[in-house]
ZATORVO-163423 format. One record per residue (C-alpha): x, y, z; residue in one letter. Coordinates in pm, whole numbers, padded with zeros to 5 digits, always signed. Each point is the difference from the previous one (the first is absolute). Example, Ala and Ser with C-alpha at 12.3 -4.5 7.8 and 13.67 -1.06 7.14 Angstrom:
2
+01230-00450+00780a+00137+00344-00066s
This chain:
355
+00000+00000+00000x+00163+00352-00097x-00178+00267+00245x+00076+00372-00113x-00092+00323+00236x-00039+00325-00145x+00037+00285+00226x-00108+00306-00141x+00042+00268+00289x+00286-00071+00189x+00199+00235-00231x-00163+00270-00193x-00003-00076-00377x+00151-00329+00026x-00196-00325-00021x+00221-00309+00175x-00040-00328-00090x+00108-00234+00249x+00010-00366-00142x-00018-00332+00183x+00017-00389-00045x-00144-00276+00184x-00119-00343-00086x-00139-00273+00165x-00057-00367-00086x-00264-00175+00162x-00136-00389+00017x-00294-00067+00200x-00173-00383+00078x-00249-00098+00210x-00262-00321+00057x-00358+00052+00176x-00274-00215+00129x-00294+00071+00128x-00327-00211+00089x-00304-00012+00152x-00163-00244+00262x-00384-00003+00068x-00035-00073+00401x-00358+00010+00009x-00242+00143-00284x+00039+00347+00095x+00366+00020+00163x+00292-00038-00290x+00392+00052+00055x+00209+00108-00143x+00418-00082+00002x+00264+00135-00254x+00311+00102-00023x+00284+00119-00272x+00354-00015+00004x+00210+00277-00175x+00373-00004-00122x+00144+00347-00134x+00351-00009-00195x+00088+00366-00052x+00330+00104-00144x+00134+00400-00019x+00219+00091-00287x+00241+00231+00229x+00297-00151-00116x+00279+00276+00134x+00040+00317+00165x-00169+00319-00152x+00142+00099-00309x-00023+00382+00005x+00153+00015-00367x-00261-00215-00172x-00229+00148-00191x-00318-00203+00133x+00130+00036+00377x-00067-00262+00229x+00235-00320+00075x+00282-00099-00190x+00122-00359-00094x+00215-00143+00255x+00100-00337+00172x-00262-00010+00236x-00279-00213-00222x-00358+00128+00010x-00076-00024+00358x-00304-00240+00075x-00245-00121+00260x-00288-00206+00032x-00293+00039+00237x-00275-00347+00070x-00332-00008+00255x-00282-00206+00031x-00321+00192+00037x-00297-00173+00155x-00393+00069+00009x-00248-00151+00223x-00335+00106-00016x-00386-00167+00110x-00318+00096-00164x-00295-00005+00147x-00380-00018-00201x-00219+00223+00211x-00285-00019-00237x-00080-00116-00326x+00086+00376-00107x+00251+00118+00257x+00352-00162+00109x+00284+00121+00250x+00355-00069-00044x+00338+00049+00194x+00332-00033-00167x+00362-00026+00171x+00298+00053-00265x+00328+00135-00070x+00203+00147-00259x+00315+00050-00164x+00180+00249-00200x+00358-00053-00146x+00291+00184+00080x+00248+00174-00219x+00255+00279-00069x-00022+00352-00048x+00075+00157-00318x-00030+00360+00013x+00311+00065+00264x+00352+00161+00007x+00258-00310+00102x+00060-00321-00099x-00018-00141+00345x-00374+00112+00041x-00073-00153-00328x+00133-00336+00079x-00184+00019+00342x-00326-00174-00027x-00306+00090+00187x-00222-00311+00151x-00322-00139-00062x-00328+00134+00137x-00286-00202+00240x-00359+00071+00075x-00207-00150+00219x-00373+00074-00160x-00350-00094+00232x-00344+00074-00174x-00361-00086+00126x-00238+00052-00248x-00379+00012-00084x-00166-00089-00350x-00359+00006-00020x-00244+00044-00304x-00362+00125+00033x-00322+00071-00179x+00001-00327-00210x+00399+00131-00089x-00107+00317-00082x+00221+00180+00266x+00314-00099+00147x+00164+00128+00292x+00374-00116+00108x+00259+00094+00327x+00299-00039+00097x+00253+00067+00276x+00321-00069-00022x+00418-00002+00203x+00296+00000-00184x+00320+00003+00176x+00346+00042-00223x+00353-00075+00131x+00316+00154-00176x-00241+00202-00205x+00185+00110-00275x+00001+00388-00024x+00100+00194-00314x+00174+00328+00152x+00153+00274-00195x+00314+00147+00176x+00258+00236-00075x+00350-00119-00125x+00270+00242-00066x+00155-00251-00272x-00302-00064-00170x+00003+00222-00331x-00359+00096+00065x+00062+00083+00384x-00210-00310+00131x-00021-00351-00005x-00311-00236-00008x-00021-00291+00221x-00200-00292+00115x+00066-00123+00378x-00153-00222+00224x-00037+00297+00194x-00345-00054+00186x-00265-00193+00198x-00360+00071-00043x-00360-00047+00060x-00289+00025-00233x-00367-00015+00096x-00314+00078-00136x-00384-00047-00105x-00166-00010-00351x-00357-00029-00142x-00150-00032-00260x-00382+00012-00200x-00091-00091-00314x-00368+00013-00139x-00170-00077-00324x-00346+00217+00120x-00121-00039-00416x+00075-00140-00271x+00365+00156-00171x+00031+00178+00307x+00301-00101+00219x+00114+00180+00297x+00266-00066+00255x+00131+00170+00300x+00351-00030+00190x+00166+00184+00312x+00307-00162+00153x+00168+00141+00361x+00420-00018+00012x+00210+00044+00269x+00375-00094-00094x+00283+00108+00233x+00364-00101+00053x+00068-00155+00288x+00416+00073-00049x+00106+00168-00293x+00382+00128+00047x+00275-00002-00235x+00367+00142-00054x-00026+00310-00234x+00313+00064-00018x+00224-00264-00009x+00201+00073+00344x+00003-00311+00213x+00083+00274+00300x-00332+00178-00011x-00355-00112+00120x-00241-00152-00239x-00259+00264-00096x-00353-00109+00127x-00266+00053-00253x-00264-00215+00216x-00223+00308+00014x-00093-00003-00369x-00300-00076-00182x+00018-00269-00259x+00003+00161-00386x-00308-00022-00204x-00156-00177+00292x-00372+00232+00085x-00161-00081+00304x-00361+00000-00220x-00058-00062-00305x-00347-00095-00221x-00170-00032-00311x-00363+00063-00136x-00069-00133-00322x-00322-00035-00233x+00027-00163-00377x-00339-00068-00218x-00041-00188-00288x-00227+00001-00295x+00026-00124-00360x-00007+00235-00306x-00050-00160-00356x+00031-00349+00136x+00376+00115+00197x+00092+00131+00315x+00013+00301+00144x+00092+00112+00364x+00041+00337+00245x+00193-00014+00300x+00059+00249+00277x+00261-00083+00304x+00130+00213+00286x+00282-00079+00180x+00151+00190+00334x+00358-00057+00088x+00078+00126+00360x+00289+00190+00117x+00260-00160-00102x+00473+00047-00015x+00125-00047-00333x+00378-00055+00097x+00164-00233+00287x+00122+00320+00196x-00349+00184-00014x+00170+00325-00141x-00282+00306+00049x-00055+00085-00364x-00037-00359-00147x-00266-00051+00213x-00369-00061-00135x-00323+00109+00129x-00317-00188+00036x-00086-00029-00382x-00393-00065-00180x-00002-00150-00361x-00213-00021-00220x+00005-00189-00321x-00288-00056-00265x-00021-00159-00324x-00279-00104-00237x+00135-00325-00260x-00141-00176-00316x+00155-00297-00091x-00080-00090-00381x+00097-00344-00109x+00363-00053+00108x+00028+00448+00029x-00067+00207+00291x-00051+00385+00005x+00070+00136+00356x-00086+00359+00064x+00147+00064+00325x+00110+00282+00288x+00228-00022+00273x+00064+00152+00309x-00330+00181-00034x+00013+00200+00324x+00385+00092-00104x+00134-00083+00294x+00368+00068+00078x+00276-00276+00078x+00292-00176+00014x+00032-00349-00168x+00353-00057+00138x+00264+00227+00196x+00384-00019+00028x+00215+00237+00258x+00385+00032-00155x+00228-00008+00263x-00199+00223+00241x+00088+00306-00275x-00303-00009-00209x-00287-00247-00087x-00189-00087-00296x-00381-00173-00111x-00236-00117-00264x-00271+00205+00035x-00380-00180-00052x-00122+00090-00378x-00221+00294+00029x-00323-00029-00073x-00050-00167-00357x-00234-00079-00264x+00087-00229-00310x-00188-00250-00275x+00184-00349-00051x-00062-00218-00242x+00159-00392+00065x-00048-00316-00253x+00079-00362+00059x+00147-00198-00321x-00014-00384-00021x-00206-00217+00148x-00335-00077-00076x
């Protein structure tokens, strides 16, 4: 992978361009089972599990080579560095048949995420460093029920999940780093998430659908500290404080679609509105990339004719401001994708082959 950064303001009238290289190999296997045993006629478990084996090799082969023209890590006698990361992941989970239109469930599980090494930094010894593999602990008790001879359907959920050696991606400043910072994944934290969601759906008429959602979130670290700036001699900064990015304590969604045929095809409106709570953009909850509550509305009206569909559509109706994602450089500036404005548009799509 060649990453470039173009930085446009540090010096007036010049425009630097800041290359870098990085590649990564990676090999991943796993085997799963899963099955299901019927205890009595309304009482079913459940018992899986998955073992995972990740192979990932880093192509920083040297020290950094300051006179090549793609930066990053020159050839050397050190061999691509590689590591390999394995876990088996089990579920457990029981069923229970409340009703011929209702059931309850509970579910015990855990997961896995891979290691591997960091590409964006500014020595060869954090390249060949490898960060480790990520756990979670998940619970979820649930409720599915259908109503109304299946015309309505309401569904809940709580649910725990506990990580260990959570793997953080921090952006920190590096005086030998071309770009002034370096971008790095650690096993850097321990954390808890919790939370409730629910959820409606009707059919009320015919070619009328509706569903409603709202889900509750309450993720916090319960140790998040790292070394920012690579001096064994100095305490660990403590970052346990912050909110989890792009994690809103409420979210929810209202959503109607209706149907109805027009010279033997079909045609369709839909309407949704979705609220996204309070919410950081970037690990270190800088001020300015942080987003308000937002409301969006989207609407669309859609013909499909034959294997064609015309889709005459507007977005972000209520042209609500935004973030999509945040960075912070080195505590000097920070940067964001702002949410598209508010948008209308006509698309036209076509499926070829097949009958």
């Amino acid at each position: 992978m060649l990453f470039r950064s173009y930085i446009g303001f540090a010096i007036p009238n010049v425009i630097l361009d800041i290359p870098q290289f990085g590649f990564q190999d990676t090999e991943s296997r796993a085997v799963f089972f899963e099955g299901d045993y019927a205890i009595t006629d309304k009482f079913t478990l459940t018992v899986g599990g998955r073992y995972s084996k990740d192979e990932k090799t880093s192509a920083a082969r040297g020290v950094v080579d300051t006179s090549n023209p793609v930066g990053g890590f020159a050839p050397g006698l050190n061999g691509d560095p590689s590591d390999n990361w394995s876990e088996f992941t089990p579920k457990v989970g029981v069923k229970y048949q409340l009703t011929d239109d209702s059931m309850a469930y509970l579910t015990w599980s855990n997961g896995y995420r891979a290691g591997g090494f960091n590409t964006r930094v500014a020595s060869y010894s954090e390249a060949i460093t490898p960060y480790d593999q990520e756990t979670v602990e998940s619970w979820e008790l649930g409720y599915k029920s259908s109503w109304a001879d299946n015309t309505v359907r309401f569904n809940a959920d709580v649910f725990l999940m506990n990580y260990d050696d959570k793997q953080e991606e921090l952006h920190l400043p590096d005086t030998l780093s071309g770009t002034g910072q370096k971008t790095v994944v650690a096993n850097a934290s321990t954390a808890q998430m919790k939370g409730v969601e629910i959820e409606i759906q009707a059919d009320p008429m015919e070619g009328l659908y509706l569903r409603a959602n709202a889900a509750w979130l309450d993720a916090s670290y319960d140790k998040f500290s790292f070394d920012d700036d690579g001096d064994p001699a100095t305490p660990l900064v403590d970052y346990s404080n912050l909110d989890f990015r792009r994690a809103p304590k409420w979210t929810g969604n209202i959503d109607a679609t209706y149907e109805w045929d027009v010279a033997g095809n079909k045609m369709w409106a839909r309407v949704a509105w979705h609220y996204l709570g309070e919410h950081e953009t970037n690990f270190d909850n800088s001020p300015e990339l942080h987003n308000d509550a937002q409301n969006l509305i989207d609407a669309s009206v859609n013909y499909d004719y034959g294997k064609t569909r015309f889709s005459l559509y507007g977005r972000n109706l209520t042209d609500e401001d935004g973030y999509m994602i945040g960075y912070d450089v080195a505590g000097i500036w920070s940067y964001a994708a702002a949410r598209p404005p508010r948008t209308f548009g006509i698309e036209v799509t076509h499926e070829f082959g097949g009958k």
